[in-house]
C-alpha positions as CSV (number, residue, x, y, z in Angstrom):
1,X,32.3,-48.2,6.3
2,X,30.8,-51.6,5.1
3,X,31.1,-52.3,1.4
4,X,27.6,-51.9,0.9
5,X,27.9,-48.1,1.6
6,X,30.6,-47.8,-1.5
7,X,28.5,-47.3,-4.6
8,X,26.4,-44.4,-2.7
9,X,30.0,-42.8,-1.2
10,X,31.3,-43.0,-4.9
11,X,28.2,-42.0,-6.7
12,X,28.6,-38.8,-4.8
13,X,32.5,-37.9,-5.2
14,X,32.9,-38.6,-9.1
15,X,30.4,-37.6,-12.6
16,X,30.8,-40.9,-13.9
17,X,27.5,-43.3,-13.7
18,X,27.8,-45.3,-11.2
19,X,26.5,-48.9,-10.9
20,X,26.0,-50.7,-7.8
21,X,26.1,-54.4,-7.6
22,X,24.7,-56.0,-4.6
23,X,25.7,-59.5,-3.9
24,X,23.8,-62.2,-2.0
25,X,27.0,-62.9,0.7
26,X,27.2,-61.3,3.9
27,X,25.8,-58.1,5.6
28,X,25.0,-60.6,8.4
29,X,20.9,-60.0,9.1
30,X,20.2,-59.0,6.1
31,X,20.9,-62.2,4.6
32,X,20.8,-62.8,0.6
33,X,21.7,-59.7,-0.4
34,X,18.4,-57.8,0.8
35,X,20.3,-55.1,3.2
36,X,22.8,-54.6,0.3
37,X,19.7,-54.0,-1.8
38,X,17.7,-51.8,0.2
39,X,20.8,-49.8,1.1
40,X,22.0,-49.0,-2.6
41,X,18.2,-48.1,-3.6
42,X,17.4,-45.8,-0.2
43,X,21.0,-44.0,-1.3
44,X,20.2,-39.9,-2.0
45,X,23.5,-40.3,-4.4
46,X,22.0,-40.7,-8.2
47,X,23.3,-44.3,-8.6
48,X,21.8,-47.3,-10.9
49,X,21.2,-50.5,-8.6
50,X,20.9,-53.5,-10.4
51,X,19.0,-56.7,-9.1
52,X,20.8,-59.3,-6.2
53,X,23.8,-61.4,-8.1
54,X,22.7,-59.6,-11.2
55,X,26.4,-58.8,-12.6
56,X,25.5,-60.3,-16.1
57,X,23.5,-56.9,-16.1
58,X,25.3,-55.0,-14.2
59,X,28.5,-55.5,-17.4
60,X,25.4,-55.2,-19.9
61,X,24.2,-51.7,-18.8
62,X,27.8,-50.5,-18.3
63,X,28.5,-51.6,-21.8
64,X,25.6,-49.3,-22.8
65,X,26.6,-46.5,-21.0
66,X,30.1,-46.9,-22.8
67,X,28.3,-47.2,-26.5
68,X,26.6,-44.3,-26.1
69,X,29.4,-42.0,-24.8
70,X,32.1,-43.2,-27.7
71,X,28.8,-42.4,-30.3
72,X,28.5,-38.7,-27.9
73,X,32.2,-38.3,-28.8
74,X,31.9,-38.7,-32.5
């Protein structure tokens, strides 16, 4: 299983969001991230898929998702 299929395999076994990150190394033809891309947002798991080398955003919606459980759990 390449890498790229992780997020979707992950999404599917666990009730946590789940973020996928794809990056713009590798996946050979699909260069620049685009096969990672199209993979993660063609996945049937529910899973968020933020842009190429986006990992700035990637932490940013996570830290959301983290606010607004510990305010849920008050």
């Amino acid at each position: 299983m390449a890498s790229v299929d992780m997020p979707a395999v992950v999404a599917g076994l666990v009730e946590a969001p789940v973020i996928g990150l794809p990056v713009s190394t590798g996946y050979g033809l699909g260069g620049g991230g685009e096969a990672a891309l199209y993979s993660m947002l063609q996945s049937c798991s529910v899973l968020t898929v933020v842009n190429i080398d986006a990992g700035f955003v990637a932490g940013a919606y996570a830290a959301k998702i983290a606010r607004q459980k510990a305010a849920n759990q008050k």
